[in-house]
C-alpha positions as CSV (number, residue, x, y, z in Angstrom):
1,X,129.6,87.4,212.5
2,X,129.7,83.6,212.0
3,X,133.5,82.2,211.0
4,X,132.9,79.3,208.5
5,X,135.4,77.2,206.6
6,X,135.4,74.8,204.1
7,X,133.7,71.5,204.9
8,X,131.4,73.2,207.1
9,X,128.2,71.5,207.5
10,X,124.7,74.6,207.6
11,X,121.3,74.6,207.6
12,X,120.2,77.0,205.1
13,X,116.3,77.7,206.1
14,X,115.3,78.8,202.6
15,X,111.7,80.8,201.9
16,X,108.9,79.3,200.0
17,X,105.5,80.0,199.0
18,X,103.1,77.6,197.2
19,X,99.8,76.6,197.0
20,X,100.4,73.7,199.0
21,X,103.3,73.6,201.6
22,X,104.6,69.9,201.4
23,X,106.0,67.5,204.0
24,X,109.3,69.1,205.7
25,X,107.8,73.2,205.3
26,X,107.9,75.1,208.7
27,X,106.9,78.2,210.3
28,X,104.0,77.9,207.6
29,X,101.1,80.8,207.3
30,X,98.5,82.0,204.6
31,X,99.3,85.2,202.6
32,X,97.0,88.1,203.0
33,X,94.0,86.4,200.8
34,X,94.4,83.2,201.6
35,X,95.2,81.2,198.5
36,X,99.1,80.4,199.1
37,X,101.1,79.6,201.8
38,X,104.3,80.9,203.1
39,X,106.7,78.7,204.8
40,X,110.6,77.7,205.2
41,X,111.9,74.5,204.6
42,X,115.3,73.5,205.7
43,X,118.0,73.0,203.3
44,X,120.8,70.8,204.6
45,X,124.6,72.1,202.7
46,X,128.2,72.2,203.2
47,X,130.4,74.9,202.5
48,X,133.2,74.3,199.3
49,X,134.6,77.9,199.4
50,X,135.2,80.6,201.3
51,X,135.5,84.0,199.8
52,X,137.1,87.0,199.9
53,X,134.3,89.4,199.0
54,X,132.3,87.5,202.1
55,X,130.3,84.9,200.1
56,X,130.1,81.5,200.2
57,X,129.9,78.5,197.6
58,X,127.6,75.8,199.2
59,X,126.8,72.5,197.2
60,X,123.6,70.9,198.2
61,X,123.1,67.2,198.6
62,X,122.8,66.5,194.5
63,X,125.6,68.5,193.8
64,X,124.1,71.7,192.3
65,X,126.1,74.9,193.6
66,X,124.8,78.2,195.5
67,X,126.6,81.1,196.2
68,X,125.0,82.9,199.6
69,X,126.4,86.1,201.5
70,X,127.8,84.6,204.3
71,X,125.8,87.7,206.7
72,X,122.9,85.9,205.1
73,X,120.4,85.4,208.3
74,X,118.7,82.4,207.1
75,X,122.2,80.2,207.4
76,X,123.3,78.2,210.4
77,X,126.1,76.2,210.9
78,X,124.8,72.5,211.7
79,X,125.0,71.2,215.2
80,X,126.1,68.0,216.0
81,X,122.3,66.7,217.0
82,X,121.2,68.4,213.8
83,X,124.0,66.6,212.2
84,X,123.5,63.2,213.3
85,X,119.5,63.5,212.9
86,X,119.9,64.4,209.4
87,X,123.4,62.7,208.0
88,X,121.9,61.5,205.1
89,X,120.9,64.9,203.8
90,X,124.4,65.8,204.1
91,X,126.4,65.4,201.1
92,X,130.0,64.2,201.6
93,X,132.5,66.1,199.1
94,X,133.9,63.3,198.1
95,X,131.2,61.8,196.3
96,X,130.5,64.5,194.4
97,X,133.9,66.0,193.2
């Protein structure tokens, strides 16, 4: 299993379906009759907390708060091309708190 600590920059590639998938969705596919779409979009966090009972407390770019299971398969930590290709969707903690 991953070892995160606090400050740690992820990817979180969260699962979506819609009607119509918008600009950043990937691995997109119809559903079995064809009227919605299933796709992941990546969601760019960093970590606040680590717990004990193996969760994690994320805040997202606009400051709202997520708590994920940190065996959660859809989180990657962010590597440093992802980091520097996307800095701007990274929130710094200062500016929030």
């Amino acid at each position: 299993m991953i070892q995160f600590r606090v400050g740690d920059k992820i990817v979180y590639h969260k699962p979506k379906s819609s009607y119509c998938p918008g600009p950043r969705a990937k691995q997109v596919f119809p559903l079995e009759h064809g009227e919605e779409y299933h796709y992941v979009v990546d969601k760019f966090w960093k970590i606040v907390q680590v717990n004990n009972d193996r969760t994690l407390d994320v805040i997202t770019r606009k400051g709202k708060r997520h708590r994920l299971e940190a065996s959660d398969p859809n989180i990657t930590k962010a590597r440093l091309l992802q980091y520097i290709l996307y800095r701007k969707r990274f929130l710094e903690l200062n500016e929030v708190l």
